[in-house]
C-alpha positions as a printed Julia matrix, in Angstrom:
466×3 Matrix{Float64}:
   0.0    0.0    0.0
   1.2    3.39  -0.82
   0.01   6.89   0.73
  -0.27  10.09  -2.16
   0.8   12.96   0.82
  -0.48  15.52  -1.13
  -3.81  14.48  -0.67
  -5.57  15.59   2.2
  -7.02  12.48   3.67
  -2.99  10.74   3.67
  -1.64  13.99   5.54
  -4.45  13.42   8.32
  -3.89   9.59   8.99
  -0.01  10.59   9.3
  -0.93  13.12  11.21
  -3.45  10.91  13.63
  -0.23   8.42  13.66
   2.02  10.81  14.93
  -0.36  11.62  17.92
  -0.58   8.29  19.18
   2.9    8.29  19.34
   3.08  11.58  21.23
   0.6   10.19  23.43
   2.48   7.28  24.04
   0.51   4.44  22.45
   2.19   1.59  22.66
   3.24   1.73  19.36
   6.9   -0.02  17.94
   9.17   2.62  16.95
  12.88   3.02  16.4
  15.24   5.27  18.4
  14.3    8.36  17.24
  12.81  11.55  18.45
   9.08  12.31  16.75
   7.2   15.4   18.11
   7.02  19.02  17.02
  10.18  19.4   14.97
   8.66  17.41  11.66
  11.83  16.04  10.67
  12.53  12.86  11.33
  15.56  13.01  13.98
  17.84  10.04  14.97
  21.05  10.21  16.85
  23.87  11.94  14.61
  27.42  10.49  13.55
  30.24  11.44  13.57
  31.94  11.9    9.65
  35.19  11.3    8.47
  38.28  13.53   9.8
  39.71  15.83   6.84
  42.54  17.0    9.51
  43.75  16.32  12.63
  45.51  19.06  14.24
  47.33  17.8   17.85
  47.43  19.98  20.82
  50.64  22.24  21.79
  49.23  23.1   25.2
  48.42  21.96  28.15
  46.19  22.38  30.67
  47.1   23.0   34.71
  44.41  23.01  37.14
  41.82  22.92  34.71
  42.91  26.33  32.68
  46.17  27.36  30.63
  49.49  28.21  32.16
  49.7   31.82  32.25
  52.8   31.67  29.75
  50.2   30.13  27.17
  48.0   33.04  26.97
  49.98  34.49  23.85
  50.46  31.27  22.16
  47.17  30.93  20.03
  45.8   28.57  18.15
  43.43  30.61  15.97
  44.8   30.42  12.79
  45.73  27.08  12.27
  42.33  26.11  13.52
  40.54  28.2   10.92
  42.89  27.35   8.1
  41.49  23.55   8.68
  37.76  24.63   8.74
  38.35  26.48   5.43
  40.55  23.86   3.8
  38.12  20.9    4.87
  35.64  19.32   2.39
  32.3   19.47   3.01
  30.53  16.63   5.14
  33.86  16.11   7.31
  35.89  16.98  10.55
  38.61  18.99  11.44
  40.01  16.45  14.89
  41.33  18.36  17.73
  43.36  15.4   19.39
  45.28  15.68  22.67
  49.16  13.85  23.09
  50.77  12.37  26.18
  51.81  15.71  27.4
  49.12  18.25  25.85
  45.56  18.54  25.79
  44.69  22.07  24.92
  43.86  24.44  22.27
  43.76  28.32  23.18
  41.93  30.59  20.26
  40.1   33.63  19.28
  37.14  33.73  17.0
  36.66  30.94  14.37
  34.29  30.89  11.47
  32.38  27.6   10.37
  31.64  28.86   6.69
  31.53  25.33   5.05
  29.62  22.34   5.91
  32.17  20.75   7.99
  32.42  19.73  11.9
  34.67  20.7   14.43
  35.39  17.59  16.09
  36.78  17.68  19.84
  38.23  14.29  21.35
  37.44  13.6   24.62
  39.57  14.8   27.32
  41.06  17.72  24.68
  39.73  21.05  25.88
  39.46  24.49  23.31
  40.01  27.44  25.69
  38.77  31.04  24.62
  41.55  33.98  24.93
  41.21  35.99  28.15
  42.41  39.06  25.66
  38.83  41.08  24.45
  40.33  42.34  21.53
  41.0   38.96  19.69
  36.78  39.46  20.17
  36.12  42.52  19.13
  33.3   43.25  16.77
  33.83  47.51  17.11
  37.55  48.53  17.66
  37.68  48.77  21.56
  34.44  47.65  22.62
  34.7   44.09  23.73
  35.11  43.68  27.54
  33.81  46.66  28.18
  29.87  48.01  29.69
  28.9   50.67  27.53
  25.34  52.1   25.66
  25.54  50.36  22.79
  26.65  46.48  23.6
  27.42  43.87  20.83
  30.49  44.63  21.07
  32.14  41.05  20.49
  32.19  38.39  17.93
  31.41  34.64  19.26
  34.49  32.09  20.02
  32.35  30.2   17.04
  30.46  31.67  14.59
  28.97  28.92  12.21
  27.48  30.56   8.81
  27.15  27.45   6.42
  24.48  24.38   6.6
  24.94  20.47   7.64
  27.95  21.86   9.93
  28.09  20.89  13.52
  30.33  20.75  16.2
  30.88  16.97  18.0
  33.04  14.96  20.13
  33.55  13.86  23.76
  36.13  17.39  24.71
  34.95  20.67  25.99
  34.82  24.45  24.87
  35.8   26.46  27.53
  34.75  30.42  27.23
  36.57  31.33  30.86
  33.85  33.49  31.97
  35.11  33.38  35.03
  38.32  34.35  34.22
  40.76  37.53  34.84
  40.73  39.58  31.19
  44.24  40.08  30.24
  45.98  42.94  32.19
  42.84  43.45  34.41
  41.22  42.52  37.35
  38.5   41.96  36.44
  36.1   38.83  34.66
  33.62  38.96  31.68
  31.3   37.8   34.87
  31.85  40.89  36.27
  30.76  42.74  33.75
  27.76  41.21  33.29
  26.9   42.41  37.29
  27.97  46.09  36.54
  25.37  46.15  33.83
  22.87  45.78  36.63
  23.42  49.37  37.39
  23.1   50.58  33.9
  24.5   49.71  30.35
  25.24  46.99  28.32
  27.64  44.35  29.07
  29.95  43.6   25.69
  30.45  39.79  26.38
  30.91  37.45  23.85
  29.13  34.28  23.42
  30.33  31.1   23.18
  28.6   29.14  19.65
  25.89  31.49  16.97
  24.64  29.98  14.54
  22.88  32.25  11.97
  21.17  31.11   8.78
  22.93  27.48   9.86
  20.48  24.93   8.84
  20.84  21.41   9.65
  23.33  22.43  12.34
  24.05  19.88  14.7
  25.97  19.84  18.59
  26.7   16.6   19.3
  28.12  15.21  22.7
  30.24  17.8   23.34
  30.66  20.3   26.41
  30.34  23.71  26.7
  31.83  25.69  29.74
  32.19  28.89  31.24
  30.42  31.03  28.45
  30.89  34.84  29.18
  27.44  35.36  27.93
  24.82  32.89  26.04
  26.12  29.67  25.06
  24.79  28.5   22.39
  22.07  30.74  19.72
  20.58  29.45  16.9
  19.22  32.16  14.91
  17.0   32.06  11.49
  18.1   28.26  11.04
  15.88  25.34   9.62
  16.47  22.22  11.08
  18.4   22.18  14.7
  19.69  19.57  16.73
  21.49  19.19  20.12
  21.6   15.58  21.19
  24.05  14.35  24.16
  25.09  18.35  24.77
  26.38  18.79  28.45
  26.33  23.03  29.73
  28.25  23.18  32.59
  28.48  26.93  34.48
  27.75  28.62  37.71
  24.71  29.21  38.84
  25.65  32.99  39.67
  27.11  33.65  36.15
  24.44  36.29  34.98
  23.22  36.17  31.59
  24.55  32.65  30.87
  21.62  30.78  29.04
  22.57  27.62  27.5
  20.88  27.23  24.28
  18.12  29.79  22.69
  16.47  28.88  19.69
  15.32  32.54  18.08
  13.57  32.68  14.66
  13.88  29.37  13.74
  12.55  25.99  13.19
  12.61  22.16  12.93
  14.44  22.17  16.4
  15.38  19.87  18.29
  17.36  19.49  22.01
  17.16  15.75  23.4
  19.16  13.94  25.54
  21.12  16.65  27.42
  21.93  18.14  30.87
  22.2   21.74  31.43
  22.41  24.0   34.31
  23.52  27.66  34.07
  23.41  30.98  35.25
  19.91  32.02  33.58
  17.75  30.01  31.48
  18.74  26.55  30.55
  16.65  27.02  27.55
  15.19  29.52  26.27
  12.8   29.67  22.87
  12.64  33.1   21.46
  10.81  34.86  18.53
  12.07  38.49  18.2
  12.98  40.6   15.36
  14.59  37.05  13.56
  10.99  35.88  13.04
   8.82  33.04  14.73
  10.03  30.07  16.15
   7.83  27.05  15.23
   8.15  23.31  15.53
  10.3   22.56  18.52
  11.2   19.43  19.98
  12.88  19.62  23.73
  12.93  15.83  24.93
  14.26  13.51  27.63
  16.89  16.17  28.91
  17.23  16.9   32.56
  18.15  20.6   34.0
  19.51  21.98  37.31
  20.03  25.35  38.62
  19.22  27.93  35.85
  16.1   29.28  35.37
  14.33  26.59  33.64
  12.46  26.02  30.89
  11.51  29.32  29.02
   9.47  31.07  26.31
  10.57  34.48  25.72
  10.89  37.0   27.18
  10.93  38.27  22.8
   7.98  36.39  21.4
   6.26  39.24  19.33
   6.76  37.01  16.01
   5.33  34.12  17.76
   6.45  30.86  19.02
   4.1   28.03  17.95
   3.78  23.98  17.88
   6.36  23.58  20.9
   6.52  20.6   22.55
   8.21  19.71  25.88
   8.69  16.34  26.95
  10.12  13.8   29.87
  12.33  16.6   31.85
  13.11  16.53  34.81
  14.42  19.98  36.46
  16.36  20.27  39.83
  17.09  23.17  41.3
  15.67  26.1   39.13
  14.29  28.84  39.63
  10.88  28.36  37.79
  10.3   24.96  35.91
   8.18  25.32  32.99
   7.94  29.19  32.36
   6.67  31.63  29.48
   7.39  34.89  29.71
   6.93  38.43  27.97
   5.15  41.89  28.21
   3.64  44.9   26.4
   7.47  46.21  25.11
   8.2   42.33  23.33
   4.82  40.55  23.36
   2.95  38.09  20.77
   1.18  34.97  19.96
   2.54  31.91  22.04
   0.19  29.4   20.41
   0.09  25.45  20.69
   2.86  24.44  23.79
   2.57  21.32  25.14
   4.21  20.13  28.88
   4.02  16.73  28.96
   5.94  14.46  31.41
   7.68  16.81  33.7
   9.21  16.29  36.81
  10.46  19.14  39.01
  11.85  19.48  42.62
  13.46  22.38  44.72
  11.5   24.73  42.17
  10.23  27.91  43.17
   8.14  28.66  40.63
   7.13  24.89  39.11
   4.06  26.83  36.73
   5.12  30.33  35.39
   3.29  31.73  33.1
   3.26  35.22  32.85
   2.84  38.46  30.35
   4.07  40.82  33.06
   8.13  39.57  32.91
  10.06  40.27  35.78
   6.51  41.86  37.62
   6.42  44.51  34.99
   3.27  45.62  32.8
   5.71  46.99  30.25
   5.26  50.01  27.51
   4.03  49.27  24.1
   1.5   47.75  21.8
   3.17  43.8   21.39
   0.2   42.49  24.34
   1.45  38.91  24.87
  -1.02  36.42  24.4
  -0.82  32.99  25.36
  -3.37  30.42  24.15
  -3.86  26.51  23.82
  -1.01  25.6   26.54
  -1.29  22.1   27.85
   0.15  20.72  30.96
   0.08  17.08  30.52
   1.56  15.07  33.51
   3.57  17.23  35.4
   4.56  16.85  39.24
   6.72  18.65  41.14
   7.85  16.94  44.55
   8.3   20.1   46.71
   6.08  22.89  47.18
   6.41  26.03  44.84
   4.35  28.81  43.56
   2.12  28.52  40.7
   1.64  31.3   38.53
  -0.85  31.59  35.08
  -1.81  34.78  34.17
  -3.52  36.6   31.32
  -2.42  40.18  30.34
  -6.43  41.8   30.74
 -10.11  40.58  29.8
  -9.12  40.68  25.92
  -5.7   39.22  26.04
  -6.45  35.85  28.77
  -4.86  33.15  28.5
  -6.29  29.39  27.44
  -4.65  26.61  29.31
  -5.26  23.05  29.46
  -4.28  21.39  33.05
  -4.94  17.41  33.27
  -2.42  15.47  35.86
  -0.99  18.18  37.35
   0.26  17.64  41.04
   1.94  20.5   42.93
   3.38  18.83  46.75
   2.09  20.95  49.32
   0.92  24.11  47.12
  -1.04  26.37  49.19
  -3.66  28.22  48.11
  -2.31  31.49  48.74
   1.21  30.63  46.29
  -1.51  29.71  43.45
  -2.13  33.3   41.39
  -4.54  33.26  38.49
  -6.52  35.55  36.33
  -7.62  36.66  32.61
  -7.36  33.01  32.21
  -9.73  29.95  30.4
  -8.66  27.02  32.28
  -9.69  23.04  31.19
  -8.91  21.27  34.08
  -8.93  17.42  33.91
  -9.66  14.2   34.12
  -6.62  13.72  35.17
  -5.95  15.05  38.92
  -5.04  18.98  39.65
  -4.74  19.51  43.11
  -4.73  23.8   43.03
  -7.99  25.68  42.2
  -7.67  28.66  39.71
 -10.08  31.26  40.71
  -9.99  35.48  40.28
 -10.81  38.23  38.25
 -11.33  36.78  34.67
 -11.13  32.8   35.16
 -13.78  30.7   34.36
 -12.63  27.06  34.55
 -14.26  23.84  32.52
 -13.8   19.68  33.16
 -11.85  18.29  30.39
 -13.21  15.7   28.62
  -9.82  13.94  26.92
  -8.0   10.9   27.75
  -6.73  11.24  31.12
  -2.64  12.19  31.71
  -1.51  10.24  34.92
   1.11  12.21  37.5
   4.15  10.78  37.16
   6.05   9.28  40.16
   9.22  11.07  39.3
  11.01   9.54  42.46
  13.62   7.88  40.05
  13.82  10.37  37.65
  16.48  13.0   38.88
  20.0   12.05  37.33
  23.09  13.66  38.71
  24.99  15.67  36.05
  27.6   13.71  34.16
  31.19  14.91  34.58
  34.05  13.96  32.68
């Protein structure tokens, strides 16, 4: 039997096929990730090496001698991205006595990987003007920010960046000659400013761009964006950085689509992933499945979402230790269409905001005409063992929110940490042990299959090292 998928009545029974399997139907599948992203999405490979280039340095205490800090690596690196053929890998490989690799900014221009062999770690310079992106700027708070170029820009399709090492930014880190970290900077900007840190991977009109396995470290800003880019994938990725490292996220999809994050542990110093849609465009058909987080600030949508974020689906995390769990976020200055997020099989703990869902970020209304508005959200088995707030607001009477609650278990909530309003709630059949009630709720029984709360005693892994 064959299927025609241009006609209509094909695309629905694939359709209907792929919803059992969300559901989880008991249906015999292969290793593979189906859900929101419509590609098809098995774990990558690794290619063929082009080059391997060996390492010269060495690492002491976890970061370069100080002698090092002048011997870079840049060029030779980028010589082997530019010289490789497409669909293969540049090797960093480590020797008995060296394991590093210290460089400034490297393009990925062609579709090839940077490969990074376990134990072999690529260090960022400590000096901000291998970054700079304006003469003078990087590593500085001024009124303008952008000021720096990323450690890895990648600006080509099918390129990724794979193996078992780690990138290291050294956010933490003394800038040459100063006292003084990109860290810090990031905290003076509190007071007023922009901080001019650079991040660690962008990827910008990148499709088909793949992370794979590898560690990132230390970022002096975002780790990883992924900007105007069909087809994403992070699979096996490991974020590792403070929890007091401001601005740190760990990977931001913005203005793009077909993405997907699976299989990874992040925690962080702000959100551990954040899905935006600003001025790049909307960001539609994301996948973020069986990944677990720790400190950071969860699992986010926004704060930009003014070109709308759509057909999201989050799946089988579990989150220790953040700050809110599953959260979307905006207001009047950024706002738009959120539209079609699911939550299904979360488990949270040590969370003090488990449900945040909000169009007044950070507690304010906001300037401007860009209302957020946030409709057909589903929370579909979700527990979180400890007690926590719980927080689903609409902006006013003609902006509410619709949200869909069935197996939704709170420990110990209290009725006065549970804030709603502007809000259409469907509650059930599955258990929801909080009430929404205020000024604009009006809540309905759900009449769907019913989501069971998941035990989640089992399901907190400690983060992987080495």
């Amino acid at each position: 039997m064959s299927f025609d998928l241009s006609r209509p009545a094909a695309r629905r029974l694939v359709s209907f096929v792929l919803a059992l399997v969300t559901m989880g139907v008991n249906l015999v599948v292969s290793r593979s990730v189906s859900a929101q992203d419509t590609r098809t999405v098995t774990e990558p490979t690794i290619p063929a090496v082009c080059q391997t280039l060996v390492a010269d340095l060495a690492t002491v205490r976890g970061d370069l001698a100080k002698k090092d800090e002048g011997k870079l690596d840049t060029q030779r690196l980028q010589a082997a991205l530019d010289q490789c053929a497409p669909g293969q890998a540049v090797e960093l490989r480590g020797s008995a006595a060296n394991d590093a690799f210290l460089s400034g900014p490297l393009t990925i221009s062609r579709s090839v990987t940077l490969l990074v062999d376990r134990g072999v770690t690529l260090f960022a310079s400590r000096n901000p003007r291998n970054f700079d992106a304006r003469p003078g700027a990087c590593g500085t708070v001024d009124h303008q920010g952008g000021g720096c170029r990323p450690l890895i820009a990648v600006k080509a399709p099918n390129a990724a960046v794979m193996g078992d090492g780690s990138i290291d930014g050294r956010g933490g880190d003394d800038l040459l000659g100063r006292h003084v970290t990109w860290w810090d900077l990031a905290e003076q900007a509190r007071s007023g400013g922009k901080q001019n840190c650079f991040r660690l991977i962008v990827a910008s009109h990148a499709d088909n761009f793949i992370l794979y396995r590898i560690t990132l470290r230390n970022s002096p800003n975002f780790h990883v964006v992924v900007d105007r880019t069909n087809g994403f994938t992070a699979w096996g990725v490991k974020i590792d950085t403070p929890a007091n490292a401001r601005n740190t996220d760990g990977i931001d999809p913005s203005g793009s689509k077909n993405v997907t994050i699976t299989h990874s542990w992040i925690r962080d110093g702000d959100d551990n992933v954040a899905i935006k849609a600003g001025g790049s465009g909307p960001s539609t058909d994301i996948s973020v499945t069986h990944d677990h987080f720790y400190y950071g600030h969860g699992m986010s949508i926004g704060s930009e979402t003014f070109s709308g974020d759509r057909r999201i689906l989050v799946q089988d995390l579990s989150m220790d230790g953040t700050t809110s769990g599953m959260r979307i976020k905006s207001d009047a200055s950024r706002g738009g269409l959120v539209d079609g997020v699911t939550f299904r099989d979360v488990c949270m703990r040590n969370v003090k905001n488990p449900i945040d869902i909000s169009p007044f970020y950070e507690h304010h209304r906001g300037s401007g005409d860009k209302i957020p508005v946030f409709r057909n959200i589903f929370l579909e088995g979700v527990h979180a063992m400890t007690p926590g707030n719980v927080i689903m607001v609409g902006f006013d009477s003609s902006h509410g929110s619709t949200i869909w609650l069935n197996g939704v278990e709170i420990d110990g909530v209290q009725p006065q940490n549970v804030e709603t309003q502007f809000g259409a709630f469907t509650v059930g059949p599955g258990v929801v042990n909080f009430k929404m009630q205020g000024a604009g709720v009006t809540v309905s029984k759900g009449a769907s299959r019913e989501a069971a709360v998941p035990a989640c005693k089992n399901r907190f892994a400690g983060f992987p090292l080495g």
